[in-house]
Biopython code that builds the backbone (N, CA, C, O; Angstrom):
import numpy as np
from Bio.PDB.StructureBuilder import StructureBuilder

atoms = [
    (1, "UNK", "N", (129.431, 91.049, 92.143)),
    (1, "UNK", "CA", (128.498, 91.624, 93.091)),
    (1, "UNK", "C", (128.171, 90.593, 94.167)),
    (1, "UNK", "O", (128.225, 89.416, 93.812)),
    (2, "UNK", "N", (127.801, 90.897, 95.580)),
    (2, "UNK", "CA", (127.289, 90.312, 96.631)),
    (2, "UNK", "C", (126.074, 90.613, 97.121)),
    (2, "UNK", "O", (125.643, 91.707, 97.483)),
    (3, "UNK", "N", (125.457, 89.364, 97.102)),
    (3, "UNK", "CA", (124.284, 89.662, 97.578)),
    (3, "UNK", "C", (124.095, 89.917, 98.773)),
    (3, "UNK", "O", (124.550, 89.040, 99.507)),
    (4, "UNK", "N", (123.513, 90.925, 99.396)),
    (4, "UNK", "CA", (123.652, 91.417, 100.875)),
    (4, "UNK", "C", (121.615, 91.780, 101.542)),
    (4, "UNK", "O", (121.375, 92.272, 102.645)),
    (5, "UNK", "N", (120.549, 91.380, 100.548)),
    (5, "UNK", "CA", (119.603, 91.287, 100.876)),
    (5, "UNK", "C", (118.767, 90.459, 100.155)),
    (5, "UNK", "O", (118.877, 90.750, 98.963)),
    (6, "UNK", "N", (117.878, 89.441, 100.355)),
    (6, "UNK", "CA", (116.987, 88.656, 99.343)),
    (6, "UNK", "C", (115.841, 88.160, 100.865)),
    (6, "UNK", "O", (115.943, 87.401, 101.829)),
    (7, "UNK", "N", (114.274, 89.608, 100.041)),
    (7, "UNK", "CA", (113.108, 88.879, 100.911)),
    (7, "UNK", "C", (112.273, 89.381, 100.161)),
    (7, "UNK", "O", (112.596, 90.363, 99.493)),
    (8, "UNK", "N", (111.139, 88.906, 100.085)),
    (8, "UNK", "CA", (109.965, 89.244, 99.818)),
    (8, "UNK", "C", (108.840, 89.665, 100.001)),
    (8, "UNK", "O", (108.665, 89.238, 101.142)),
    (9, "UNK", "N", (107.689, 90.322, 99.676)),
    (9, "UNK", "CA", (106.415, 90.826, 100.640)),
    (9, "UNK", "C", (106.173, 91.957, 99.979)),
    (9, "UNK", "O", (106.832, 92.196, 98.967)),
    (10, "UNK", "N", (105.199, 92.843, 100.425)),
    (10, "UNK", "CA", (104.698, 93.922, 100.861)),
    (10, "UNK", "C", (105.415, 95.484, 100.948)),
    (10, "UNK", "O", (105.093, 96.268, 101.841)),
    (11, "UNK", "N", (106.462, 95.835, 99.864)),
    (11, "UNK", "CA", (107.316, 96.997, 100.393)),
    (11, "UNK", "C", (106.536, 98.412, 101.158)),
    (11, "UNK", "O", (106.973, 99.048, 102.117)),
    (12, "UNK", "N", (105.068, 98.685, 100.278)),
    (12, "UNK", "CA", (104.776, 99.968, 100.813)),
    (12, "UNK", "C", (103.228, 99.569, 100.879)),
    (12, "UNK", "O", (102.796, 98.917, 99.928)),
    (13, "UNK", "N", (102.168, 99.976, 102.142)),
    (13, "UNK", "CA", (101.197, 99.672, 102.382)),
    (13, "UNK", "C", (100.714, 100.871, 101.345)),
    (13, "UNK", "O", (101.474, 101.802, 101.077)),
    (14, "UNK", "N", (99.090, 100.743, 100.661)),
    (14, "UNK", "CA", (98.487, 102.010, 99.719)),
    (14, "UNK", "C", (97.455, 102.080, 100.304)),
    (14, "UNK", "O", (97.329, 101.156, 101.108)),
    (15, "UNK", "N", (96.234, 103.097, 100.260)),
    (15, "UNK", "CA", (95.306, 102.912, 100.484)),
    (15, "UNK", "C", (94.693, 104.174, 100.471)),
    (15, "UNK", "O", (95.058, 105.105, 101.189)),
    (16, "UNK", "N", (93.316, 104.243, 99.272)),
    (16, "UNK", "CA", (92.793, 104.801, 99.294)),
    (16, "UNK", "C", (91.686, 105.044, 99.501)),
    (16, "UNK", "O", (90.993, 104.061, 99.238)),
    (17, "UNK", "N", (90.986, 106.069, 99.933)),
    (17, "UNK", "CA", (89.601, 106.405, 100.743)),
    (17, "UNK", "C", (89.168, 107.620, 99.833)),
    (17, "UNK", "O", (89.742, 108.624, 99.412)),
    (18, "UNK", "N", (87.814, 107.049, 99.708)),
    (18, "UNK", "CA", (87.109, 108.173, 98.629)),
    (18, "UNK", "C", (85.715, 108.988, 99.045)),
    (18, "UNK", "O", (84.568, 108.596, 98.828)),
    (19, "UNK", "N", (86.063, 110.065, 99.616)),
    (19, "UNK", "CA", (85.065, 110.974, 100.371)),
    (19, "UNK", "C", (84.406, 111.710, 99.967)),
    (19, "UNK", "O", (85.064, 112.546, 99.347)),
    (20, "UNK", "N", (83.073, 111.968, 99.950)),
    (20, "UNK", "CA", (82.005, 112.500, 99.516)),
    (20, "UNK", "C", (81.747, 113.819, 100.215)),
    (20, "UNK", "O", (81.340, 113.683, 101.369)),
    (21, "UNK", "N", (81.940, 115.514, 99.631)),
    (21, "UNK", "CA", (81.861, 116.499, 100.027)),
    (21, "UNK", "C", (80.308, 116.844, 100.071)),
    (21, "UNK", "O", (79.543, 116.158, 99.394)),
    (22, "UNK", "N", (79.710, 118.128, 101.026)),
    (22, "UNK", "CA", (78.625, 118.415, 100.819)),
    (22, "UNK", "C", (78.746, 119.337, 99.702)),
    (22, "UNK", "O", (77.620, 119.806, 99.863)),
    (23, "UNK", "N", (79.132, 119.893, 98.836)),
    (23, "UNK", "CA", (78.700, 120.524, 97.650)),
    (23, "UNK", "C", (78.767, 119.064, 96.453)),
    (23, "UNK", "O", (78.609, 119.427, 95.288)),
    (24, "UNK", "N", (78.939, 117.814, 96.607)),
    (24, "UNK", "CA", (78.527, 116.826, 95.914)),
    (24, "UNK", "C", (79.803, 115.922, 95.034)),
    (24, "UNK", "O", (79.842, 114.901, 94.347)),
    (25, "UNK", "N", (80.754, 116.940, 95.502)),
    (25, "UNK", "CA", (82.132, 116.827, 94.454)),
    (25, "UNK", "C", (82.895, 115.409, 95.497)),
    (25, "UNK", "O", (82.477, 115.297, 96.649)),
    (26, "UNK", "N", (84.020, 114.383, 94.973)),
    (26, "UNK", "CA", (84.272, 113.740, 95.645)),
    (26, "UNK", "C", (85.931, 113.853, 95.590)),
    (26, "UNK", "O", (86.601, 114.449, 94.747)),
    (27, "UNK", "N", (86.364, 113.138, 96.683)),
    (27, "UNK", "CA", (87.605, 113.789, 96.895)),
    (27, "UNK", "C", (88.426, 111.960, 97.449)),
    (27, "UNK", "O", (87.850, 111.027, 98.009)),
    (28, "UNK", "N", (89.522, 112.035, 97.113)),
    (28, "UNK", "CA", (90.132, 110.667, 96.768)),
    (28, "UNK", "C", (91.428, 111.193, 97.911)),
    (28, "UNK", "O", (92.168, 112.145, 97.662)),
    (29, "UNK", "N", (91.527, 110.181, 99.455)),
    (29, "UNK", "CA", (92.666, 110.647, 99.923)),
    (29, "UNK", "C", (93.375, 109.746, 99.820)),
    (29, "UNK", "O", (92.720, 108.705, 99.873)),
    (30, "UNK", "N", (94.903, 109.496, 99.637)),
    (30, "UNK", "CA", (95.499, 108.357, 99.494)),
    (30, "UNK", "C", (96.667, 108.405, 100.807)),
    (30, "UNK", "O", (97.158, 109.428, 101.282)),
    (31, "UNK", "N", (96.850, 107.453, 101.088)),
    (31, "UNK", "CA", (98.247, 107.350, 102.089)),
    (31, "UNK", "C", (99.405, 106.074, 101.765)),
    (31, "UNK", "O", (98.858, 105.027, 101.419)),
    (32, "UNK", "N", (100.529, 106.040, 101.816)),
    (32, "UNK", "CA", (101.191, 105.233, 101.867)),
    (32, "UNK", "C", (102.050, 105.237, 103.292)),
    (32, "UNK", "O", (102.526, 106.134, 103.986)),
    (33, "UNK", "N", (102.008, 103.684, 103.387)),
    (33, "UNK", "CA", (103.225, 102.934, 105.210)),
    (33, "UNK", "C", (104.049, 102.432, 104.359)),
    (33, "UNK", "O", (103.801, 101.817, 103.322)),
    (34, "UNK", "N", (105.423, 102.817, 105.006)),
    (34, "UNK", "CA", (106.143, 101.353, 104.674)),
    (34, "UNK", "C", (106.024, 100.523, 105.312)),
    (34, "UNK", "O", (105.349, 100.611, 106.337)),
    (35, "UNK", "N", (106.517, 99.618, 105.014)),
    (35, "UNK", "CA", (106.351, 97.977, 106.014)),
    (35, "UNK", "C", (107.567, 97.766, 106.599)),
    (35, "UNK", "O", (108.506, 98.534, 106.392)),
    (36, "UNK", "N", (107.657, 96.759, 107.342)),
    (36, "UNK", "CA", (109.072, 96.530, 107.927)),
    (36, "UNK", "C", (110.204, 96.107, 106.922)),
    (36, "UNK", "O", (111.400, 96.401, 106.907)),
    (37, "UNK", "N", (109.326, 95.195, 105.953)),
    (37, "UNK", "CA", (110.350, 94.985, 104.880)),
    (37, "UNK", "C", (111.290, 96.547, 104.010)),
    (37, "UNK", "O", (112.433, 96.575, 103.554)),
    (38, "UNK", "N", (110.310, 97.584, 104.062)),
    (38, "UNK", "CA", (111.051, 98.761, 103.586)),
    (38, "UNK", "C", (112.124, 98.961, 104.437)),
    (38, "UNK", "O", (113.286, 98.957, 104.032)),
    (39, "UNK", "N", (111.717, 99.184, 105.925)),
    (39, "UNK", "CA", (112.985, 99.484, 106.726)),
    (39, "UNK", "C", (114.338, 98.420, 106.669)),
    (39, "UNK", "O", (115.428, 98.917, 106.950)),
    (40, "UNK", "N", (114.289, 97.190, 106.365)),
    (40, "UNK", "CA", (115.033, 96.414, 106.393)),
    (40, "UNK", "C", (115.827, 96.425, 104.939)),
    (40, "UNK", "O", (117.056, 96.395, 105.016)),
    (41, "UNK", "N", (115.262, 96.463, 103.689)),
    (41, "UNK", "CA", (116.058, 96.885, 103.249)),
    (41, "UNK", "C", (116.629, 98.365, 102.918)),
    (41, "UNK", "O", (117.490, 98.361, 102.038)),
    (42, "UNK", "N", (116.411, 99.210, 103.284)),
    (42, "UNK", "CA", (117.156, 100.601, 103.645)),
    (42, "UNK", "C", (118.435, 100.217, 104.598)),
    (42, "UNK", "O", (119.582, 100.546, 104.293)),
    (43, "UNK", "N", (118.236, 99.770, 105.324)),
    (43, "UNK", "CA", (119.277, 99.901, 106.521)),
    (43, "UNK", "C", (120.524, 98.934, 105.954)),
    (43, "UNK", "O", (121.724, 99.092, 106.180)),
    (44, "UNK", "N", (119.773, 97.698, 105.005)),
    (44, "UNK", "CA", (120.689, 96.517, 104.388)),
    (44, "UNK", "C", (122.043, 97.638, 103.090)),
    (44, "UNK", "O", (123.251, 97.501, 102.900)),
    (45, "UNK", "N", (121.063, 98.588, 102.530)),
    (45, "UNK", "CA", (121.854, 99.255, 101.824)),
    (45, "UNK", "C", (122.223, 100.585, 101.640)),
    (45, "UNK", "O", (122.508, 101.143, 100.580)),
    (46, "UNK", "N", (122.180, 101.212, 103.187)),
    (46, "UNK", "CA", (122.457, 102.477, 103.528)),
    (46, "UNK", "C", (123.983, 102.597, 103.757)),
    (46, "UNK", "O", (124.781, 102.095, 104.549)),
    (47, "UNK", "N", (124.058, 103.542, 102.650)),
    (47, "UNK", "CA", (125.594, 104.023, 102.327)),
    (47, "UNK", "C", (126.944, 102.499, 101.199)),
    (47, "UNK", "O", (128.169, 102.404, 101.133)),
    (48, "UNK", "N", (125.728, 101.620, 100.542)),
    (48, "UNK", "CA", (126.175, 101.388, 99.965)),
    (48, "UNK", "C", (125.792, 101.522, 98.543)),
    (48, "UNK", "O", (124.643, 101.744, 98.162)),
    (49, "UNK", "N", (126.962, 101.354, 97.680)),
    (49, "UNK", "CA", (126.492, 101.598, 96.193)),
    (49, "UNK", "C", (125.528, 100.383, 95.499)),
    (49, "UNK", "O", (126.214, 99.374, 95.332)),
    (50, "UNK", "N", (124.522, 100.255, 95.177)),
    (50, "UNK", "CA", (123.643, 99.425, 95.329)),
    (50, "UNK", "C", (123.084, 99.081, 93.775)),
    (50, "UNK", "O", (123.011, 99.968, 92.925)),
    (51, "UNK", "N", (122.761, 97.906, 93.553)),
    (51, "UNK", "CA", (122.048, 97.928, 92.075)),
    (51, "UNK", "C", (120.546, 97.268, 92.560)),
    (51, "UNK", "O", (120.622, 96.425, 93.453)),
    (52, "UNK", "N", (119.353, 97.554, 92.098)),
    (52, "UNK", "CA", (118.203, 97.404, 93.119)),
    (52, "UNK", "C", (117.174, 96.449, 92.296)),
    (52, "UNK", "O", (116.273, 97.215, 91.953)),
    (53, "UNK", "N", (116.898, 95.252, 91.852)),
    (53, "UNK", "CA", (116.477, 94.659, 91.064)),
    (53, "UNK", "C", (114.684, 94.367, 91.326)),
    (53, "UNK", "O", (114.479, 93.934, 92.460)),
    (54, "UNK", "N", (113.642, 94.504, 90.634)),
    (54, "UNK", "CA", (112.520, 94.468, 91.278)),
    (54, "UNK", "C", (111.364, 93.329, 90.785)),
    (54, "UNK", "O", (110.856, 93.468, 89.672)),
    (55, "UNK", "N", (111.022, 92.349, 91.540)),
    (55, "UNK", "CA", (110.307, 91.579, 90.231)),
    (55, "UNK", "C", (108.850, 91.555, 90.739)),
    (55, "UNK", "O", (108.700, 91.320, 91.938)),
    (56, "UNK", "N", (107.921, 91.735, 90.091)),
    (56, "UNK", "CA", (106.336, 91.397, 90.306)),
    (56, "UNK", "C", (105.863, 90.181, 90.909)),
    (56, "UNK", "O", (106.471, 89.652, 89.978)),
    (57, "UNK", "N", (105.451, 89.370, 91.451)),
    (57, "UNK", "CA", (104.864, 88.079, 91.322)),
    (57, "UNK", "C", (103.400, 88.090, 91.155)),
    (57, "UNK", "O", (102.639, 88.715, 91.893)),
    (58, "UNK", "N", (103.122, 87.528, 90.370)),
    (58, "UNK", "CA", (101.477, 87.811, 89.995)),
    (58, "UNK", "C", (100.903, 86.563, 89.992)),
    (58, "UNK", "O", (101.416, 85.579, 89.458)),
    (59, "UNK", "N", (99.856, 86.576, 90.573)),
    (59, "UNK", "CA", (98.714, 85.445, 90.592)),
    (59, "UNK", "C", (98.599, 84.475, 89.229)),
    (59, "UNK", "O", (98.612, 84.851, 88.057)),
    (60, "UNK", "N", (98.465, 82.900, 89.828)),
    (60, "UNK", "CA", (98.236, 82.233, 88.545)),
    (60, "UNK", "C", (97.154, 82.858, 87.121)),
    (60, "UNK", "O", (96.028, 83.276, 87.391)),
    (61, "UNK", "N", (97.390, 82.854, 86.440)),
    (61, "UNK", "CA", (95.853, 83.136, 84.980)),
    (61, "UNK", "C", (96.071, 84.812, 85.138)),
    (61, "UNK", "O", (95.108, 85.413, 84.663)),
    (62, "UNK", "N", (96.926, 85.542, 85.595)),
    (62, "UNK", "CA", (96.805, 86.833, 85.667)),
    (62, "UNK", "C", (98.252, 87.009, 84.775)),
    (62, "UNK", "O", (99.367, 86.596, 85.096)),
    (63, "UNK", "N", (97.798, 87.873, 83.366)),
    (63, "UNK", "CA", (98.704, 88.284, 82.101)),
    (63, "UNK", "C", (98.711, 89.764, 82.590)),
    (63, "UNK", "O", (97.749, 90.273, 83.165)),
    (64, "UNK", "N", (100.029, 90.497, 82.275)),
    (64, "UNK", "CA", (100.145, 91.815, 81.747)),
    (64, "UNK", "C", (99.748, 92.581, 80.478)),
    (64, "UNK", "O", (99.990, 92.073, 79.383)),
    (65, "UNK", "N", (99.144, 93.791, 80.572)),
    (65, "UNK", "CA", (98.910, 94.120, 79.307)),
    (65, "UNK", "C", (99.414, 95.662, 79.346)),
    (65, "UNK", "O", (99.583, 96.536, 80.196)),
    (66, "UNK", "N", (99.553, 95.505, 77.989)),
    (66, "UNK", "CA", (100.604, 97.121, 77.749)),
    (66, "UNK", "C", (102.039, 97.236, 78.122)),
    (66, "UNK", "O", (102.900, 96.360, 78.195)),
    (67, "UNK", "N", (102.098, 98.449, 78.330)),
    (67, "UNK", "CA", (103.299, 98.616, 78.829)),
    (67, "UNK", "C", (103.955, 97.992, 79.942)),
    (67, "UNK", "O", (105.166, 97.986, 80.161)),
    (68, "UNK", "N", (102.797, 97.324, 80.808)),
    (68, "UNK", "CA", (103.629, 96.609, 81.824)),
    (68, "UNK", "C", (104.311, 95.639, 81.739)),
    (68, "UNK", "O", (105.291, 95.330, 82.416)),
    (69, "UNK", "N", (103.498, 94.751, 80.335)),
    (69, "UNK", "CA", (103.945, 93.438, 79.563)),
    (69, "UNK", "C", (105.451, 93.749, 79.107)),
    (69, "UNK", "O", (106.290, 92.998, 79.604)),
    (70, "UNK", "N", (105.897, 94.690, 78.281)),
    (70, "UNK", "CA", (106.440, 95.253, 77.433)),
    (70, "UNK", "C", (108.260, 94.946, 78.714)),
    (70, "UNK", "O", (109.146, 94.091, 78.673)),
    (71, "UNK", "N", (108.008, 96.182, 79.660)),
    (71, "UNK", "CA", (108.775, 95.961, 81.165)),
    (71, "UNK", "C", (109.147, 95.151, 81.822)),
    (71, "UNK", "O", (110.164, 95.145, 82.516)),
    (72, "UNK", "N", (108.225, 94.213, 81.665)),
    (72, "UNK", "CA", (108.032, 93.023, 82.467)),
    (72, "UNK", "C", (109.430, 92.082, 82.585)),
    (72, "UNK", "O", (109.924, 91.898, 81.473)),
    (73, "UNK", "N", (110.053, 91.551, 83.508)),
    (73, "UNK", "CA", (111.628, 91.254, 83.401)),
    (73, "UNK", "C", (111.715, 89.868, 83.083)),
    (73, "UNK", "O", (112.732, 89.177, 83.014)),
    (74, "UNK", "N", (109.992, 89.400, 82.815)),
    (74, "UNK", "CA", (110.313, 87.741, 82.014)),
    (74, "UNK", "C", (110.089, 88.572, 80.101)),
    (74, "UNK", "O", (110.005, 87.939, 79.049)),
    (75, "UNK", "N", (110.065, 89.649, 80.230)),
    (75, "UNK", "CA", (109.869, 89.684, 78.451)),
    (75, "UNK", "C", (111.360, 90.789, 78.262)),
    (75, "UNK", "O", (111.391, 91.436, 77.216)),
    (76, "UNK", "N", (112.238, 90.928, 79.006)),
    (76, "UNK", "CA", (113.544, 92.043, 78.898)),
    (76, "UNK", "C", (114.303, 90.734, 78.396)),
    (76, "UNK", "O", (114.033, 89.535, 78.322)),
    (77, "UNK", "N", (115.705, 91.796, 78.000)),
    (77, "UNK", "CA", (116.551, 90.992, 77.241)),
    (77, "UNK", "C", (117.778, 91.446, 78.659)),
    (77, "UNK", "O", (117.536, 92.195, 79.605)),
    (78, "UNK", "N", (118.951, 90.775, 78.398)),
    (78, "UNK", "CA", (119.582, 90.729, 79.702)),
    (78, "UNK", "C", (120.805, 91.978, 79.031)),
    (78, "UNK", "O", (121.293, 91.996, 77.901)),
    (79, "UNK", "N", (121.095, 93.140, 80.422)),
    (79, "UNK", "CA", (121.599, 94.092, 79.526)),
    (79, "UNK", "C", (122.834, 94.058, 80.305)),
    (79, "UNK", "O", (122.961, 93.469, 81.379)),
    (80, "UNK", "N", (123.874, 94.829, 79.605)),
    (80, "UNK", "CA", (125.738, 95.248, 79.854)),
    (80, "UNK", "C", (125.066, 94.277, 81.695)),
    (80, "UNK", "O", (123.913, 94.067, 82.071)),
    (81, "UNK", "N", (126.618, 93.887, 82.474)),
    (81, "UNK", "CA", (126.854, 93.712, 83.122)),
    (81, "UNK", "C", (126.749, 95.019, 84.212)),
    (81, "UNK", "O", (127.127, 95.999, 83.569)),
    (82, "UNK", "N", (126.466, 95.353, 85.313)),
    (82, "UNK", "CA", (126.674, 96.565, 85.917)),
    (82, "UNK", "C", (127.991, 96.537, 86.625)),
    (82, "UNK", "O", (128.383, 97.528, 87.240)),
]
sb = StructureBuilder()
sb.init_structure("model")
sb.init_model(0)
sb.init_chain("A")
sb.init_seg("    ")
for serial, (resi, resn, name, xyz) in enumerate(atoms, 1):
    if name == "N":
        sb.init_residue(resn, " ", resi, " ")
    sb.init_atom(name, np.array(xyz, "f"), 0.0, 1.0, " ", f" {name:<3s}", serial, name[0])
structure = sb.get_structure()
């Protein structure tokens, strides 16, 4: 395999806003941006056959718990070659 993209950042902006109706009920709107980094890699692997590898980076003293731990690609075992 060749590596044909390696960056880091921000793939999809989130953000949610939580609005208060007059009958009292509240209502949660969410939106997602991509960032430029999304567009860049789309275009890096548009129309090719691609294997897409994803890693977290998490703040010093900050552990996973549950299932994310479990996922997590420092606790996976290394699988078939693709």
């Amino acid at each position: 395999m060749k590596e044909i993209f390696n960056e880091s950042g921000i793939f999809v902006e989130y953000e949610e806003k939580k609005v208060k109706m007059e009958n009292g009920h509240e209502l949660t709107h969410r939106s997602e941006e991509p960032t430029e980094l999304w567009w860049k890699l789309k275009e890096a692997v548009k129309g090719r056959k691609v294997r897409i590898v994803v890693y977290l980076f998490l703040p010093e003293g900050l552990a996973l718990q549950g299932r994310d731990a479990v996922n997590h690609p420092t606790t996976l075992k290394p699988s078939k070659p693709f």
